[in-house]
N, C-alpha and C positions, 0 to 999 in steps of 0.2 A: 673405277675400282683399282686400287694401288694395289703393287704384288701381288697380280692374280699369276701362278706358277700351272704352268701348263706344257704339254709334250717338250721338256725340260728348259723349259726357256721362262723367265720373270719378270712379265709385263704388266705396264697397268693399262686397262683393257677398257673401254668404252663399248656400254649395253643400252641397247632400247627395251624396256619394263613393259608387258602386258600385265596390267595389274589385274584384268577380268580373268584372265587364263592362271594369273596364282590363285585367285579365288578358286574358280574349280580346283584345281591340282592340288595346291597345299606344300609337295614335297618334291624334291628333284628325282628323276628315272637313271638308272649308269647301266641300264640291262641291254646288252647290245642286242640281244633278240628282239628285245621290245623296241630299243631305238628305231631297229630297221623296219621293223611293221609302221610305224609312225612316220616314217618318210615314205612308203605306199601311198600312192595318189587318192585323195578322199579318205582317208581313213587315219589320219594323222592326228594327235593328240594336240592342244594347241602350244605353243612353244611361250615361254613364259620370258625367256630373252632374246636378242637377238645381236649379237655382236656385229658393233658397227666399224669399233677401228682401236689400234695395239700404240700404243707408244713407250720406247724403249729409254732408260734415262743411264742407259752404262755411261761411264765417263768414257772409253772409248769408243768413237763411232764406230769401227769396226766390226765390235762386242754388238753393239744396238743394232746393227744393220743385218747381223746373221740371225739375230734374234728375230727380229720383226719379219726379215725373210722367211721363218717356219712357219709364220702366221697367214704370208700375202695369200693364202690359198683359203685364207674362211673371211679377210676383213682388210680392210684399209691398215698402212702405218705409217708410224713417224719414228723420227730417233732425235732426243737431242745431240746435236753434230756442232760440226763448226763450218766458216764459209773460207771453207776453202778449195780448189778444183778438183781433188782426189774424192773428196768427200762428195761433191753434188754427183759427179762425171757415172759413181757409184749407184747412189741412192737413184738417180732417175734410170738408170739401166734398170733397175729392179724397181722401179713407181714407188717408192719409198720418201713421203717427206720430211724435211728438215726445220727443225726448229732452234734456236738458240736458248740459252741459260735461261733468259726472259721469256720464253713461252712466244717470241714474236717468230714469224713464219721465214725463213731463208730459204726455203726453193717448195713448191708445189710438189707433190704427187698422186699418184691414183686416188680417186675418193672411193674406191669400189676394190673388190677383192681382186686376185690375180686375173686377169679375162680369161683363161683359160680353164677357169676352177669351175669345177660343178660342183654341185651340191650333194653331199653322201652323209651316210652315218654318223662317220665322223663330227659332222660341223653339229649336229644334233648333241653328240656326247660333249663337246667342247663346249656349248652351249647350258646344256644340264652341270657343268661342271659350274659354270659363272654363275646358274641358278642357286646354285648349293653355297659356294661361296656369298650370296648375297645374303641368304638366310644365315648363315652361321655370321657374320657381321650386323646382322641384326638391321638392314638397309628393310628387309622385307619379314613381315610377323607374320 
């Protein structure tokens, strides 16, 4: 998903699709009362996306790397950057991978969110957010 704009940063965001749970559902949730009942153990509604990983395309890696940094706490990212030492020395302090112009890989990082991140509300809301955005582009009827 290109330009998805989220807690003020513009990524484009990579989603795993439950297409059985848009079935049920139909429509996206933003109600944070209802969010937080939904992340209550058993009693959760089923999530209709699930964000896998952020990649940032600012021309400066700088710009990409504080971006994707607001994200490392719900999902994997990348920036495209360039290879040079400031730039990796950076992005692997923060598990953040590098890509070039070409979409070819220049340094590895985390596949998996922040390790320290646990799972809240929040990643629910950010999640219903990407849901919405899917339907309003018309990916899902």
């Amino acid at each position: 998903m290109r330009g998805f704009r989220v807690l003020g940063v513009q990524v484009d965001a990579v989603v795993e699709i439950d297409e059985q749970a848009h079935a049920r559902r139909g429509e996206p949730m933003l109600d944070h009362d209802t969010l937080a009942m939904w992340e209550w153990p058993g009693s959760a509604a089923p999530s209709v996306t699930k964000l896998v990983g952020v990649l940032s395309r600012e021309p400066d890696w700088r710009k990409g790397l504080r971006a994707v940094g607001r994200m490392r706490g719900f999902c994997a990212g990348a920036i495209v950057g360039r290879d040079d030492e400031a730039c990796r020395l950076e992005c692997a302090y923060f598990g953040v991978s590098i890509l070039d112009a070409d979409g070819e890989l220049i340094q590895a990082g985390s596949a998996e969110r922040a390790p320290r991140a646990r799972r809240r509300t929040l990643d629910r809301w950010v999640e219903e957010l990407a849901y919405g955005r899917l339907i309003d582009d018309g990916v899902l009827a």
